[in-house]
N, C-alpha and C positions, 0 to 999 in steps of 0.2 A: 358903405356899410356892408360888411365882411356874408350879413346874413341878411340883408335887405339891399341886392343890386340897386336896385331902382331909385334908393336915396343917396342923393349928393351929400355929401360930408362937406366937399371941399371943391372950390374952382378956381382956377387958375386967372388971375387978372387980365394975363397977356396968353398970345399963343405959343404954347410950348413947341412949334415947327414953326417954322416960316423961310421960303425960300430963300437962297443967296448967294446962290452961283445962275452961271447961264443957262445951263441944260435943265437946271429949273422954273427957271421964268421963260422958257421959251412960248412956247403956248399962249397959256394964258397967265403973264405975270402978276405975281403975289399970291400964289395959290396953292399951294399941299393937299392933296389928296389920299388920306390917308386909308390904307385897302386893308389894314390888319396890325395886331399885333401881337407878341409872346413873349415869356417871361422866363428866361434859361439862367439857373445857378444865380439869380440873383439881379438880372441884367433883365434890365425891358426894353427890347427890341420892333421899332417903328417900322412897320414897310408903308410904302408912299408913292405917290404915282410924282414923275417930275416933268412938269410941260408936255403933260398927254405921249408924250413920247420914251422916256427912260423908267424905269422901277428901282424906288430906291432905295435904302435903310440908314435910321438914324438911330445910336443907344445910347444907353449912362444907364450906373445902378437905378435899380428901381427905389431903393432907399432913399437918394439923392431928390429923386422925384417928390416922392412922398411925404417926405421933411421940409422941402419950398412949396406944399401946398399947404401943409400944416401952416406954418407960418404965414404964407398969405392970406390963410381964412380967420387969422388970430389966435389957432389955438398954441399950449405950450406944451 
């Protein structure tokens, strides 16, 4: 909620990161470590820690995002 952070709208069934390459599961495998994230011209931008050793970044519109929670949570 745009003016209440605090309330969940919507959650994701599954995890929206998950490792799957090597230098990600190095470490400790199955694990993302998510250290931040920002939101440029439209685009939501993940940094993430990969197997205690690499930093890494994952995106897609933020739109894209938005619209597979909606739908996951039922709304239309």
């Amino acid at each position: 909620d745009i003016n209440h952070p605090e309330k969940i709208l919507a959650r994701s069934p599954e995890p929206i990161l998950t490792p799957d390459v090597w230098y990600e599961n190095d470490a400790k495998p199955g694990v993302v470590y998510v250290c931040g994230a920002v939101i440029v011209d439209g685009t939501l931008y993940v940094y993430y820690g990969g197997g205690d050793k690499h930093v890494c970044a994952a995106h897609m519109p933020l739109a894209t995002l938005l619209d597979w929670l909606k739908k996951s949570a039922g709304e239309k």
